[in-house]
N, C-alpha and C positions, 0 to 999 in steps of 0.2 A: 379612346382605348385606355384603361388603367395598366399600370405599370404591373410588374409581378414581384407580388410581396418576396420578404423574406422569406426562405427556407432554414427552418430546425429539421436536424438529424442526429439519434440517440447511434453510436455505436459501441458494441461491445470490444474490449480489451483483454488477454489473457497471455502471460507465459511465467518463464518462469523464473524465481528467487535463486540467486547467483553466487552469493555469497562474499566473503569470507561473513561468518564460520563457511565451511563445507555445507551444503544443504542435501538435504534427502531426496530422493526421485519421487515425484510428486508435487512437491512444496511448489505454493504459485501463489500470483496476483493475480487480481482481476478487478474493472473498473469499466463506466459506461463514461463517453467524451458525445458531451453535448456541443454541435458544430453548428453555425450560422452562417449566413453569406446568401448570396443570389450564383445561382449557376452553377460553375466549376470554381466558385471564389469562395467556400465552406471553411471557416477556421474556427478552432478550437476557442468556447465561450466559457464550459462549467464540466465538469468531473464530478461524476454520482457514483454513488455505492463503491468507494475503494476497498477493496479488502486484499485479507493475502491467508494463505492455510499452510500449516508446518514451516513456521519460521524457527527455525534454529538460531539460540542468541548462546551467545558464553556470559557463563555468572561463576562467582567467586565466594565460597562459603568457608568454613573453620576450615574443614579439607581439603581447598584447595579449588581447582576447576570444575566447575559442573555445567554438561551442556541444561538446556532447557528447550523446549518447545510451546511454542504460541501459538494461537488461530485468535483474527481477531476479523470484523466488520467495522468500517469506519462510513456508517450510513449519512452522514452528513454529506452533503454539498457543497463544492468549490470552486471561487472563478479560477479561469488559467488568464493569466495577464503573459501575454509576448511569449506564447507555446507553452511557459510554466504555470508549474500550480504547487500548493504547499498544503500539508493539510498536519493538525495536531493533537493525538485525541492522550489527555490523560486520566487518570482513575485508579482506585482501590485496588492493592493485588488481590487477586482469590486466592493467593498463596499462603498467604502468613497477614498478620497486622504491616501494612507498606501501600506503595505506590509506584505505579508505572507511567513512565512515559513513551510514547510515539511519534514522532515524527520523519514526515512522510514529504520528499523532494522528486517532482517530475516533470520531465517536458516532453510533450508531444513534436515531433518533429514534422514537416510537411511531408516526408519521405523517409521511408522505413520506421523500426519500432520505438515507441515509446523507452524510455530509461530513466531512472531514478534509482534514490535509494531509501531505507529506512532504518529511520536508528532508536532502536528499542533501548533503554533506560529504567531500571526496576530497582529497589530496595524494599528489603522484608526482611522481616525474622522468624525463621519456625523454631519451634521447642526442642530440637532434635542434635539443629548443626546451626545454629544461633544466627546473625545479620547474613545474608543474603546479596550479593551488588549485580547487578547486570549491565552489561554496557556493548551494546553490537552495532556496527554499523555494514546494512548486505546491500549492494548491489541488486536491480532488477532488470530485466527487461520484458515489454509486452506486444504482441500485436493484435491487429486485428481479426477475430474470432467469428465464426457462426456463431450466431445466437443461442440454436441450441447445445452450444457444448459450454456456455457461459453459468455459471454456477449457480445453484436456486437460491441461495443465502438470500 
């Protein structure tokens, strides 16, 4: 008699962006946790499709405080080593001539919801109100979601 393989399990994650800043009603994360194990012994391997929509960051320009708002998809793949996982995506503002950064801290727990944080990081300059700085770090949390309410991105 052969033994029984491994089992993968794709499950989806959703809730919502915590703040500080203050966040809007709506603003969320969302992410797939690839689990392995035999049985009831499934632990968290790899994190697909992280993303998050209406992240409010605070940026700082000639006049002073300006909120801003983000949406972004981090379509990359990541292991979770010991329930965490880390993920980093940077790039070109579409704001002005700059750059952003993201980074993204999470741990799955074996019980109850997922928690991390994300700390958005941007400089730019527009023609209007000159350098640009962002600097936020928000709190999340997520649990586990039906699929179909898990977002089309």
């Amino acid at each position: 008699m052969l033994a029984p393989s491994a089992l993968a399990k794709k499950t989806p994650y959703l809730g919502p962006l915590l703040g500080p800043p203050a966040q809007e009603p709506g603003s969320s994360v969302y992410f797939k946790v690839v689990s392995k194990g035999k049985g009831r012994k499934l632990h968290p391997v790899m994190v697909l499709k992280f993303g998050y929509s209406y992240l409010d960051v605070t940026c700082t320009d000639a006049s002073g405080l300006e909120p801003t708002r983000v949406s972004s998809l981090v379509g990359e793949s990541t292991p979770v080593r010991g329930r965490e996982f880390e993920l980093t995506q940077a790039g070109t503002s579409g704001l002005g001539n700059g750059t952003y950064t993201v980074e993204t801290h999470g741990r799955i727990p074996r019980k109850g919801p997922a928690t991390g944080t994300i700390h958005y990081t941007a400089s730019y300059v527009l023609p209007d109100t000159g350098l640009t700085t962002c600097d936020s770090t928000t709190a999340w949390s997520a649990t586990i979601t039906d699929p179909n309410n898990f977002p089309s991105k």
